[in-house]
Each structure stands twice: as structure tokens, then as C-alpha cells.
N, C-alpha and C positions, 0 to 999 in steps of 0.2 A: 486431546480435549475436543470434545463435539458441542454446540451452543447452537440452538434452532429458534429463529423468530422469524416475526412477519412484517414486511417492509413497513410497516406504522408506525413497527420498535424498532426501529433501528438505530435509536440513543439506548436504546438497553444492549444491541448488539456492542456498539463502542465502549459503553464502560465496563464490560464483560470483558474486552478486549485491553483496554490500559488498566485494568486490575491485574490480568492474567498472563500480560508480554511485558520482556523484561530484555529490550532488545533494541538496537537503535538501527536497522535496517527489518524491516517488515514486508517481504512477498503478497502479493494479493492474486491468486489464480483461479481462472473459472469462465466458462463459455460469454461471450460477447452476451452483455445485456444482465449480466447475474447480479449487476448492483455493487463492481468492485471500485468506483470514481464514488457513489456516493456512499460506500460504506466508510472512506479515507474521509472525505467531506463532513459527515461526523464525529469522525475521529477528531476533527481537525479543529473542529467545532469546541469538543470536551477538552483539547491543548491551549483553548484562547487564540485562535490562526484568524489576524486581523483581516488579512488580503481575502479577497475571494477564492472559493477553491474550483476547480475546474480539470476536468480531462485535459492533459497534455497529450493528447495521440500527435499530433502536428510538433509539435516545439520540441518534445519527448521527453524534458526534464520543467518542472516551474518550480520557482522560490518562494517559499512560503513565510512570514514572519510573523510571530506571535507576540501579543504588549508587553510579553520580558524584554524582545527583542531575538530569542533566539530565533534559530532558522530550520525551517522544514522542506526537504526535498521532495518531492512527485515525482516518478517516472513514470513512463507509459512507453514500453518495450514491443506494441503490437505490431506498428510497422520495419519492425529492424529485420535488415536483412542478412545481417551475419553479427557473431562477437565485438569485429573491428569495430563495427559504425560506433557501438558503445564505449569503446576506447577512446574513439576520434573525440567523444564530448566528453572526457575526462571522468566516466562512470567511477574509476577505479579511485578516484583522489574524493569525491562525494563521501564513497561508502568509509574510507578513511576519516573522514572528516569528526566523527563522533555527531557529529548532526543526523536528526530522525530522519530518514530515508523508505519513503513507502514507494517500494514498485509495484506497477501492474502489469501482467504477462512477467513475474523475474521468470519462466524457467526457460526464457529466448537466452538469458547469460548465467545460468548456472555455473557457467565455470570461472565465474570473476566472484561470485559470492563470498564472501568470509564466513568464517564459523559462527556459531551463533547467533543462528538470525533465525525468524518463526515465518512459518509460510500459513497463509490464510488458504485455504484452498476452500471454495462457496459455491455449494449446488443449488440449482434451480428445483424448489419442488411446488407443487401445486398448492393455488391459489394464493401467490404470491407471499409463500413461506423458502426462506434459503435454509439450508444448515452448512455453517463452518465447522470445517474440518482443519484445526489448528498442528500444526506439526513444528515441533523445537528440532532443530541442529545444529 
């Protein structure tokens, strides 16, 4: 699936996006700056996510809660310097969890992935238009 808009819609990108993903771990991949913290941040928005949303590049995971109460995960995989660091903070019990799980940079731990997850992959084009490139596996 391919889905192209301009950073102004980018509440049409999210609900494009929970119409169309049917997954509770979600990849977000695409060059520094393509708009992958605030495309989540929308999303998060269209989920009822009470806490603020924010880039975890520093902290590398943050807890999200929405006025059901359930819980939303954030990664932010840019500074990782190997698999292990992701283990060390218990990546692999998160993606277990059944809890919505959006990372950014996942293809630093491709190989802890579970099946059936959607990777967003988001290219920069001109005049501040992206297009996703959505991929199911």
C-alpha cells in the first residue's frame, strides 16, 4: 500500500493508517527528519494517548496511556549500538506484551521482530509532501 500527503494532513495520513494496520507492533523507517515522532504523535492522538508524545531518542522506549487506560509503547532505536542494548531494556517482553508498540529506526533489531507487524517506511518528497510505503509481514 502507498498513501501520499502533505505535512498539513497528517491526521488524514493516521487515519489512513488505523483503518489499514491490523497489528500491534508498528516499524516506522525513513531518513532523520521524514516526520517519523510526529507521524506516531498523530497516531497517538487518533488512539486518545492522554501523556504527551514525544521522540524518545535519549530514554529509547516511553510509556504512553490512553483514558481507557491501555498502554502504548515508543521506541526510538537510532542510537543503538548493537541487538543486545535492545535486550538489555527488555525489547523482547514489550513486543510480547500485546500492547501497541511503535518503533522508530525497527530495522537496528530486525531480528527480534515477531511476525506480523507493518513497517511504515516514509520518503521525503518535495515541498513538504512524504509518501508511505506500508509493507505487512
Amino acid at each position: 500500500m502507498v498513501f501520499k500527503y502533505h505535512l498539513d494532513e497528517i491526521k488524514s495520513a493516521a487515519d489512513y493508517l488505523d483503518k489499514n494496520i491490523q497489528s500491534s507492533v508498528i516499524c516506522f523507517n525513513g531518513p532523520m527528519g521524514a516526520g517519523k515522532t510526529t507521524l506516531i504523535s498523530s497516531l497517538c492522538t487518533k488512539w486518545n494517548v492522554k501523556d504527551q508524545v514525544s521522540s524518545p531518542t535519549f530514554s529509547i522506549v516511553n510509556e504512553y496511556k490512553t483514558y481507557a487506560k491501555d498502554l502504548l509503547f515508543h521506541f526510538d532505536f537510532y542510537r543503538l549500538n548493537s541487538v543486545e542494548e535492545a535486550l538489555d531494556i527488555g525489547v523482547e517482553e514489550y513486543l510480547d506484551s500485546g500492547n501497541i508498540c511503535l518503533i522508530e529506526w525497527g530495522e537496528r533489531i530486525k531480528s527480534l521482530l515477531p511476525d506480523n507487524i507493518y513497517t511504515i517506511e516514509i520518503e521525503l518528497n518535495e515541498d513538504n509532501f512524504r509518501t508511505l510505503k506500508i509493507i505487512h509481514k
